[in-house]
N, C-alpha and C positions, 0 to 999 in steps of 0.2 A: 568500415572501421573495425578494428582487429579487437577482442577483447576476449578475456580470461576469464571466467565463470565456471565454477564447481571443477579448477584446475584444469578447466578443458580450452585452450583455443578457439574462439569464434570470428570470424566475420561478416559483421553485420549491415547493413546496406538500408536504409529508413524506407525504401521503397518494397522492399522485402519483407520487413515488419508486416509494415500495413496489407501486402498482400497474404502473411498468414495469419492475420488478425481478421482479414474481413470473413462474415457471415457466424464465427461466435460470439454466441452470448454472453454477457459480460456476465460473473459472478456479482453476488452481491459481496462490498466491500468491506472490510474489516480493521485494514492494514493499511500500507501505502498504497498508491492508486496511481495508474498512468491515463492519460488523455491519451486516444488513438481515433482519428478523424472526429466524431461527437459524439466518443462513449467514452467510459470510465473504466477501467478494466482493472482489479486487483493486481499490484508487480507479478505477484505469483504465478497468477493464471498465466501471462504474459510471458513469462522467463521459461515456463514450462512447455508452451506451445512453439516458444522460438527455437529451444536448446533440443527440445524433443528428451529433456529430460525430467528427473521427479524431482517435484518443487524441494523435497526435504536435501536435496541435493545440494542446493545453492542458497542462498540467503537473497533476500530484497535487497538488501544493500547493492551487491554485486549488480541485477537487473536492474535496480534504478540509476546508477551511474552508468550502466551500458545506455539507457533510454534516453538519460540527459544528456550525453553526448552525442547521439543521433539526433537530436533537438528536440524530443520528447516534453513535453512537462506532467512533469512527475509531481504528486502529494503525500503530504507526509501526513500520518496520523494525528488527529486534532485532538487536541489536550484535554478530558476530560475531566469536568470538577469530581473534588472529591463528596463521596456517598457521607453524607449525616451517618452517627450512630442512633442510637435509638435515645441515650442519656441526653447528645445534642437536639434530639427533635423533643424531649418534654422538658428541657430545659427551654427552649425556646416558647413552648404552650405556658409556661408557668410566666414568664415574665424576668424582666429585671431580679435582681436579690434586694430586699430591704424596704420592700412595699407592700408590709404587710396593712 
């Protein structure tokens, strides 16, 4: 499959992926994440080992639509709640308002 990343032409082959994938250790994950046989691998790691080039190069976006289209499954960053403030956590230790 033919694909454009960091303005560079690639063609990429699913069988090829996985053979420059196998025997790296997957990074711990931060961002989007791809499945590659029964690991997780961060896009980035991934886009960098395929393109042979540096990750600030190219965006995730671009590797995870190459990935998805090689039939990849790819994840996306899960939604984190938002952090209390400090005003919201002793407001919550104090109670209701009007029970005094």
């Amino acid at each position: 499959m033919r694909c454009v990343i960091a303005r560079f032409p690639f063609d990429f082959v699913k069988a090829d992926v996985l053979q420059s994938m196998k025997g790296i250790k997957p990074e711990p994950i931060t961002g989007e994440s791809v499945i590659i046989g029964r690991r997780h691998y961060p896009v980035k790691q991934v886009g960098e080992v395929i393109t042979r080039q540096d990750r600030r190069d190219f965006t995730a976006g671009e590797v995870t639509r190459a990935l998805t289209r090689l039939g990849f499954t790819c994840r996306s960053v899960p939604p984190t709640a938002p952090a209390e403030t400090p005003l919201q956590v002793a407001s919550a230790l104090l109670g209701p308002a009007g029970h005094i």
